[in-house]
C-alpha positions in Angstrom: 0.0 0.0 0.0 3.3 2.1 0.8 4.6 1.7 -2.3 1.3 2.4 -4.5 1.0 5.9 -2.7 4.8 6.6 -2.9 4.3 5.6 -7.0 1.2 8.1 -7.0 3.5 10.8 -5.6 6.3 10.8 -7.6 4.9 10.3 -11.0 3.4 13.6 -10.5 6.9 14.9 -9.7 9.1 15.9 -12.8 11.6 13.0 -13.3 14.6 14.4 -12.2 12.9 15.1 -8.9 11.4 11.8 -8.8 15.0 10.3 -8.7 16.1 12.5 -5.5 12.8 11.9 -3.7 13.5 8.1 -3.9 17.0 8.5 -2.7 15.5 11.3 0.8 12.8 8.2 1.5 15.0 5.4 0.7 16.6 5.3 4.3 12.7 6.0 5.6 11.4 2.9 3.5 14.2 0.8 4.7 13.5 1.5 8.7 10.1 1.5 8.5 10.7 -2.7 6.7 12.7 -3.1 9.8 10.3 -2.8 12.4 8.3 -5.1 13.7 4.6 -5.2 12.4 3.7 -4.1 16.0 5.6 -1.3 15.9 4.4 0.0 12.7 0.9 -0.6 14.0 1.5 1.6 16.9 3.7 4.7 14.6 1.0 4.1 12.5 -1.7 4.9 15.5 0.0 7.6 16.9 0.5 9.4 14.0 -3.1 8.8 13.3 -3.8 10.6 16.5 -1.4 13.9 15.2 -3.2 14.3 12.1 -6.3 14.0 14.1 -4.9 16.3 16.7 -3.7 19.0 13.8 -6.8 19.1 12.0 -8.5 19.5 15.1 -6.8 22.7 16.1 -6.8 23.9 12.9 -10.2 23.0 10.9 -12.7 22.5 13.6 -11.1 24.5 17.5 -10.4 27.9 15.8 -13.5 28.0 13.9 -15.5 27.3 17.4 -13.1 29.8 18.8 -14.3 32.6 16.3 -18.3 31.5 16.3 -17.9 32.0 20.5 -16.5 35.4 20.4 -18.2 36.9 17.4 -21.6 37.6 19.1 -20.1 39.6 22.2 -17.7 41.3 19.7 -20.2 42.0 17.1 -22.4 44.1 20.2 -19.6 45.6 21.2 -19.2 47.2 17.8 -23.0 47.6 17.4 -22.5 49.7 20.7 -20.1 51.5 19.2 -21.7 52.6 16.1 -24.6 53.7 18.0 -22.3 56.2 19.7 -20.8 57.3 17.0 -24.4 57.8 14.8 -25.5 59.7 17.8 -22.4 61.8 18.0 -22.5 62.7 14.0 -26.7 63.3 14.9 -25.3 66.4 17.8 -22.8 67.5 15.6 -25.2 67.9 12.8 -27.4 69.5 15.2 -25.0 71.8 16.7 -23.7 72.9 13.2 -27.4 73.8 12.5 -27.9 76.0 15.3 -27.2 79.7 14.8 -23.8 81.2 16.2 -24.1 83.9 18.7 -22.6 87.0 19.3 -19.7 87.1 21.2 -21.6 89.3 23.7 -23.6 86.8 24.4 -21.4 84.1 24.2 -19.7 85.9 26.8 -22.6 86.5 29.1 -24.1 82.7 28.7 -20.5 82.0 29.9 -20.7 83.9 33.1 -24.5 82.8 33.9 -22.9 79.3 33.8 -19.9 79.9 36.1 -21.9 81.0 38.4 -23.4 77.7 39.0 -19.5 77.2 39.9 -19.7 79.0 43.0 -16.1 79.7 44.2 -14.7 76.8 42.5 -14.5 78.2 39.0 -13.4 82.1 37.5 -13.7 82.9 34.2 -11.6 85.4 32.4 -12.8 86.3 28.6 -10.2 88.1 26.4 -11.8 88.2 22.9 -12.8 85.3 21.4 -11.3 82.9 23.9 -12.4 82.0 27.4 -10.4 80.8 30.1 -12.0 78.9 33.2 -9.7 78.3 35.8 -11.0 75.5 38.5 -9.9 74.7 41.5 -11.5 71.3 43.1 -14.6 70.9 40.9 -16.3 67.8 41.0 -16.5 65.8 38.0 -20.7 66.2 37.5 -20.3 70.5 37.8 -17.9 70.2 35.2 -19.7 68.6 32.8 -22.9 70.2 33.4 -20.4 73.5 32.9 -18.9 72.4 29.2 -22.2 71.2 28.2 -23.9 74.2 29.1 -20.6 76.4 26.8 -21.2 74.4 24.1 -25.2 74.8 24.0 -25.8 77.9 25.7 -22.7 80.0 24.1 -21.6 77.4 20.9 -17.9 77.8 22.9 -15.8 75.0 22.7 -13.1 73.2 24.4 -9.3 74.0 22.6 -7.1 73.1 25.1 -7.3 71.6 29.2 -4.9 71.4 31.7 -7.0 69.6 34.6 -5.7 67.6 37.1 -7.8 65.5 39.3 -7.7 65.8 43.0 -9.1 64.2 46.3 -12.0 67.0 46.0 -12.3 67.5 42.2 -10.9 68.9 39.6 -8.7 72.0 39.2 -6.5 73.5 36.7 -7.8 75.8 33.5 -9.9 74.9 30.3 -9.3 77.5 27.2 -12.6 77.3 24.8 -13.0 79.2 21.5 -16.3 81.5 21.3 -16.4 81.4 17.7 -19.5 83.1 17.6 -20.5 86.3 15.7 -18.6 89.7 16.2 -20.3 91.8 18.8 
């Protein structure tokens, strides 16, 4: 049976080739005669069991592998589009409401700094804004920058916060952007 499969191989090799691939098996053939019919029984078993093992691992474990983790990762990215639809829906929105003056941009600024109490100052120097912080807590300043954006269409162009045991403090620079005065 050895030989019939060996015969099928090489006559599909060129003839030169054929020659060389007799001569790399011939020491193969020769030990593999030599054993005892046991012996070949049990190489023949375990290597039975490989070829079992390797197309296991490779045809049937890594596809199960990739049907398992596909649902959680295809939600993940389903979550993730979501956020990002929503986030081009406000920016659409926000590019669709009308500037303001800087005047008002200015004022809706201070109205929203108040909230602050003693934990924020603004300063406004033409069309930027700085609000300097000291121990805000996390919920004030995100009420704060989303009242900016909405209230006075400022945004965020640079931060330097660090966080504290008590809050944040440190200064956020936004762009007013609005319509001259």
């Amino acid at each position: 049976m050895t030989s019939k499969r060996s015969s099928f191989f090489t006559t599909a090799l060129p003839p030169r080739w054929q020659q060389q691939w007799q001569q790399l098996i011939a020491p193969a053939r020769q030990q593999w005669q030599a054993l005892a019919e046991r012996e070949r029984l049990g190489l023949s078993i375990a290597a039975a069991v490989l070829g079992l093992l390797l197309v296991w691992q490779i045809g049937v474990a890594s596809p199960l592998r990739t049907l398992r983790e596909a649902p959680p990762q295809i939600d993940r990215l389903d979550t993730q589009l979501q956020d990002m639809q929503r986030l081009a829906n406000e920016a659409r929105e926000l590019r669709a409401v009308a500037p303001v003056s800087s005047a008002q941009a200015a004022l809706a600024l201070q109205a929203a700094t108040e909230h602050l109490g003693e934990a924020a100052k603004l300063t406004v120097q033409g069309d930027r804004a700085t609000l300097t912080l000291t121990n805000a807590s996390s919920e004030q300043l995100r009420s704060w920058l989303g009242e900016a954006r909405s209230a006075a269409r400022a945004r965020p162009v640079q931060a330097q916060l660090q966080r504290g045991p008590k809050g944040y403090s440190g200064t956020v620079v936004l762009s007013l952007g609005g319509l001259p005065s």
